[in-house]
C-alpha positions as CSV (number, residue, x, y, z in Angstrom):
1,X,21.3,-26.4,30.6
2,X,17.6,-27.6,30.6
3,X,16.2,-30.7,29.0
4,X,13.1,-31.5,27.8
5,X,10.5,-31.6,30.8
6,X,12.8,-30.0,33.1
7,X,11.7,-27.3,35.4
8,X,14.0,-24.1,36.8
9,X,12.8,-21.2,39.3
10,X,15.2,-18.3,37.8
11,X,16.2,-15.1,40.1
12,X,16.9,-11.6,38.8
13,X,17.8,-8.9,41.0
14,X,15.7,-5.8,39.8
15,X,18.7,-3.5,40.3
16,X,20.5,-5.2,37.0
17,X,17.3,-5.0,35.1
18,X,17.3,-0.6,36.0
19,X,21.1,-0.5,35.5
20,X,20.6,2.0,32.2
21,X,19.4,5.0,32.9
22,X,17.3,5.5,30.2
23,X,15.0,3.0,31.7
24,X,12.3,4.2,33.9
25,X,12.0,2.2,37.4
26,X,8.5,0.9,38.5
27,X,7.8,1.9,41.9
28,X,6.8,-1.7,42.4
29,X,10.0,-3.0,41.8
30,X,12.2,-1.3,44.7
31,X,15.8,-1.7,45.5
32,X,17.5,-4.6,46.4
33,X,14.0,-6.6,45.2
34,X,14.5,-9.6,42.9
35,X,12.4,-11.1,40.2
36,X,11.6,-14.8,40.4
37,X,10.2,-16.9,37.1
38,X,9.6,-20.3,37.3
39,X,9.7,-22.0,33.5
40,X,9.7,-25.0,31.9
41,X,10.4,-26.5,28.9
42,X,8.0,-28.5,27.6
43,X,9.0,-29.7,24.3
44,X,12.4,-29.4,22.2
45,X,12.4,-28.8,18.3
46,X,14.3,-28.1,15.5
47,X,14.1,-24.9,13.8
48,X,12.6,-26.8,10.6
49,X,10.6,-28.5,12.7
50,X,9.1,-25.3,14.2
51,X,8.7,-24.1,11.0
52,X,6.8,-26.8,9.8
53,X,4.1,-26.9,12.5
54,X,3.7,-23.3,12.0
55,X,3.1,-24.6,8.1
56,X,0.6,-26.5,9.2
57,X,-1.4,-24.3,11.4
58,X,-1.2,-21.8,8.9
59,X,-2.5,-24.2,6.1
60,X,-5.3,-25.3,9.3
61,X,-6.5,-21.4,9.6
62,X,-6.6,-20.9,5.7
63,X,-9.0,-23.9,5.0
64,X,-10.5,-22.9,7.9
65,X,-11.6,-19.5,6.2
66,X,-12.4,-21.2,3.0
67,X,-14.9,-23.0,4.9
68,X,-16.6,-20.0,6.9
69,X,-16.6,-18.2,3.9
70,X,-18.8,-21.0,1.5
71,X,-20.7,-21.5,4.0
72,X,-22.0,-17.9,4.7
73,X,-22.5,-18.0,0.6
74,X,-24.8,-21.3,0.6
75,X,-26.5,-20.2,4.2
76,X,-27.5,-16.7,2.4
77,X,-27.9,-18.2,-0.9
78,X,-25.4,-16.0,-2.9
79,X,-24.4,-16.2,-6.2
80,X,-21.2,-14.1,-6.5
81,X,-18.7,-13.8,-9.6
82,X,-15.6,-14.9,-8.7
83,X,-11.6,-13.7,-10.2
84,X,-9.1,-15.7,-10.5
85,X,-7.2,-14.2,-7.4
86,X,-10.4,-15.5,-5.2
87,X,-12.3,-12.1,-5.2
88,X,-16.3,-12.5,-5.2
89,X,-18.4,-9.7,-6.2
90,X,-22.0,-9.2,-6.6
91,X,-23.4,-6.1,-8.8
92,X,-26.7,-4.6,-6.5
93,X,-26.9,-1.9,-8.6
94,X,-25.7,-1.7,-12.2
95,X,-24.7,1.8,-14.2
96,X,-23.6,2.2,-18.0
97,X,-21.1,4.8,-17.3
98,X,-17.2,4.5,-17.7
99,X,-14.8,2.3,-15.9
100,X,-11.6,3.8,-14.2
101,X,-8.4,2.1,-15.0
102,X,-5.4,2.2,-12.8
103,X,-3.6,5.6,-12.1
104,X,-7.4,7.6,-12.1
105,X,-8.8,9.1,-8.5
106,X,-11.9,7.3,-7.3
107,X,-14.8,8.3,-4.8
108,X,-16.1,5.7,-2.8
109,X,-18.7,5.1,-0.4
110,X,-18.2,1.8,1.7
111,X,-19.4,0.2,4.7
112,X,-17.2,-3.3,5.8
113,X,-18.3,-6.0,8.0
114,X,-17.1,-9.3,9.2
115,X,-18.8,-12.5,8.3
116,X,-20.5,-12.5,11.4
117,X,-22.4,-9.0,10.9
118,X,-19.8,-6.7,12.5
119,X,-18.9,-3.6,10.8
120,X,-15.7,-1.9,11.6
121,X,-15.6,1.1,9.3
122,X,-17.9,3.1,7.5
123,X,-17.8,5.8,5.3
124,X,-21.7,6.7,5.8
125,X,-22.6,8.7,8.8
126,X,-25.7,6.7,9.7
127,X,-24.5,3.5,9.2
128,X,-21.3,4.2,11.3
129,X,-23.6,5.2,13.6
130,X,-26.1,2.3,13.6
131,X,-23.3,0.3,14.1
132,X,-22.2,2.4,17.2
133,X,-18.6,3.5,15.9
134,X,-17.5,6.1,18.2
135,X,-15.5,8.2,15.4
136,X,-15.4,12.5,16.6
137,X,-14.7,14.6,14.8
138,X,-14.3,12.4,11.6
139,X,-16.0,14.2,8.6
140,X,-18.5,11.1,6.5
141,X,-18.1,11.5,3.0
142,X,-16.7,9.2,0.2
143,X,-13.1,8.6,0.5
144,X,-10.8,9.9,-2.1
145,X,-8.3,7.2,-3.3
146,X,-5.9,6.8,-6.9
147,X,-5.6,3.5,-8.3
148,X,-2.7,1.5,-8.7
149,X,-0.5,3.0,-5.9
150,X,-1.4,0.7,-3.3
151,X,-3.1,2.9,-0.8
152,X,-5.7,0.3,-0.7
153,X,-5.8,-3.6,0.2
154,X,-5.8,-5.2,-2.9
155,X,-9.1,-6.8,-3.0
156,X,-10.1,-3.1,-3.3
157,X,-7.6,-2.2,-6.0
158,X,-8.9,-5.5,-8.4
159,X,-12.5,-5.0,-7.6
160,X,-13.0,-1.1,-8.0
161,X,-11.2,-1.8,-11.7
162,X,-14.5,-4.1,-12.4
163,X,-17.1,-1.7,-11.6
164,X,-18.4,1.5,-13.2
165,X,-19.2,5.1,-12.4
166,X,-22.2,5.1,-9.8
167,X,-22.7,1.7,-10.1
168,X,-22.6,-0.6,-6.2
169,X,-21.4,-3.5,-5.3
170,X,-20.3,-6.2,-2.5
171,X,-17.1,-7.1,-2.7
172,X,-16.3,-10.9,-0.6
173,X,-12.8,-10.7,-0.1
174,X,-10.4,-13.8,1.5
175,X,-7.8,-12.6,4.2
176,X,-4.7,-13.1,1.6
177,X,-6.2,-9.7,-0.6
178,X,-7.5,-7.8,2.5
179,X,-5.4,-8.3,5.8
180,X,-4.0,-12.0,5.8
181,X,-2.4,-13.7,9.1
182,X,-1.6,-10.3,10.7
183,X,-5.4,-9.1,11.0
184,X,-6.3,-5.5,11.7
185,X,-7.2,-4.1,14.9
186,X,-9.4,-5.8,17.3
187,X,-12.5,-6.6,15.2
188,X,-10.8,-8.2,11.8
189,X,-8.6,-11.4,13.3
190,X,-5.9,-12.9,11.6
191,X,-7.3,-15.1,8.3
192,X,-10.4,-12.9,7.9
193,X,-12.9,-12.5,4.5
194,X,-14.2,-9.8,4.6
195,X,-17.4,-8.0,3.1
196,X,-17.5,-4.8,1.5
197,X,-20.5,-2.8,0.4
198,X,-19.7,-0.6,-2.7
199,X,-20.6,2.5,-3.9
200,X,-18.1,4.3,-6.8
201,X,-19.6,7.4,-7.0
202,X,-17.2,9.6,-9.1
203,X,-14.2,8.6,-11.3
204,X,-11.7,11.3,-12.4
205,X,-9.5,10.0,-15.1
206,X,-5.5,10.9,-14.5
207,X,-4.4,13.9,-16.3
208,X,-2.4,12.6,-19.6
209,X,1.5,14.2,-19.6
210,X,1.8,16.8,-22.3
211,X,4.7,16.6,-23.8
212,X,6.6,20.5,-24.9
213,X,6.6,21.0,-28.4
214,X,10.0,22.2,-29.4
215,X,10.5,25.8,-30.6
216,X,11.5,26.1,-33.9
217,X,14.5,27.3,-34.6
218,X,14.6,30.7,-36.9
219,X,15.9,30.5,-40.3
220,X,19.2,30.8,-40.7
221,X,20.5,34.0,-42.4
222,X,22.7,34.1,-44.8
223,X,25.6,36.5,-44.3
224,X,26.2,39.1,-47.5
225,X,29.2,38.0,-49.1
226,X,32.2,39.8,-48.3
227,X,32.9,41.8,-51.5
228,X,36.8,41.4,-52.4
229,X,38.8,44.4,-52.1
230,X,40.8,45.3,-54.7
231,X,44.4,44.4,-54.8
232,X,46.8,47.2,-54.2
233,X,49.3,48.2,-56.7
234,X,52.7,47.5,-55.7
235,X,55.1,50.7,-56.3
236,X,58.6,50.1,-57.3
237,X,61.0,51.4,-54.8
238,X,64.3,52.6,-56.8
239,X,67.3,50.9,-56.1
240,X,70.2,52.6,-55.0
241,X,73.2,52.2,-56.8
242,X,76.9,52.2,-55.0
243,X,78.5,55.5,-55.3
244,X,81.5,54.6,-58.2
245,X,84.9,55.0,-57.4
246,X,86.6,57.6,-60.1
């Protein structure tokens, strides 16, 4: 067993590695060749230990991106409304027309960057383009999404609730209501606000349930009353007498 600071050069013969067929044999790794890894362990901890410095890098990221993010605000001197979850919006073009509300289908034009100018996804042909996304065969047009099922990250699903038919917005959202410590893809890294530029072109309200109206049941008829028959007379039948003895 290894201590703390201590050093081993481990040996595995490649043959035990390929043992199971299922595995697919490099042809750099021949038979009868051995593996050779030299480690080292360089610090010991406790499991609540190791989860506590992960604690704290996590917290470290987090302010981190609180940081970036006021300070892009203050070095373009923006003046976004803010939600209670952390969202930030900012209306660039207003519109008088009806809000959806959760369970209608929205169309939505978008284009989203990183804080440092990089856009990743665009729903606009020539922005996409401008941007040099290399997308073929992908068909630009606003994106067809229903509210309140999660198909969205949920910056999205809070801010398109605030914003009405044809009206645009951009949308500030912190990594914890867009893609959090995970990150997405190679151009959005883990603890990432992102930016979002808006455009809710269409809102079709859900189709309401309509509910069957019973049939009525016909009236009842009422059955003639049966009409008594009349009693039969009984007839006497006469009784035979014993013949008499004389």
């Amino acid at each position: 067993m290894l201590s703390e600071k201590d050093s081993a050069l481990v040996k595995i013969p490649a043959d035990s590695l390929f043992a199971d067929s299922s595995m697919q044999r490099p042809a750099f790794f021949p038979k009868g060749s051995t593996l050779q890894f030299v480690i080292r362990i360089d610090k010991v901890q406790s499991m609540e230990q190791a989860m506590a410095a992960q604690q704290r890098l996590m917290d470290s990221l987090k302010t981190a991106e609180v940081n970036t993010l006021n300070k892009y605000i203050a070095d373009n001197k923006l003046n976004p409304t803010k939600t209670a979850s952390g969202l930030m919006y900012i209306i660039t073009q207003p519109s008088v027309k009806s809000k959806p509300v959760a369970g209608d289908t929205v169309l939505v034009n978008y284009t989203g960057r990183t804080l440092e100018g990089k856009v990743f996804d665009s729903s606009i042909e020539s922005n996409a383009k401008q941007a040099g996304l290399e997308q073929p065969g992908r068909t630009y047009e606003p994106i067809s999404l229903t509210l309140g099922e999660g198909q969205v990250i949920k910056g999205w699903e809070e801010g398109l609730l605030l914003l009405n038919e044809g009206s645009r917005s951009t949308f500030l959202i912190p990594s914890d209501l867009a893609y959090g410590p995970r990150g997405a893809g190679a151009d959005i890294k883990p603890f990432s606000s992102l930016i979002f530029d808006i455009e809710l072109v269409k809102v079709k309200p859900a189709k309401k349930a309509q509910t069957a109206t019973p049939a009525a049941k016909p009236a009842a008829t009422k059955k003639p009353a049966a009409t008594k028959k009349p009693a039969a007379k009984k007839t006497t039948t006469p009784v035979k007498k014993a013949p008499v003895k004389k």
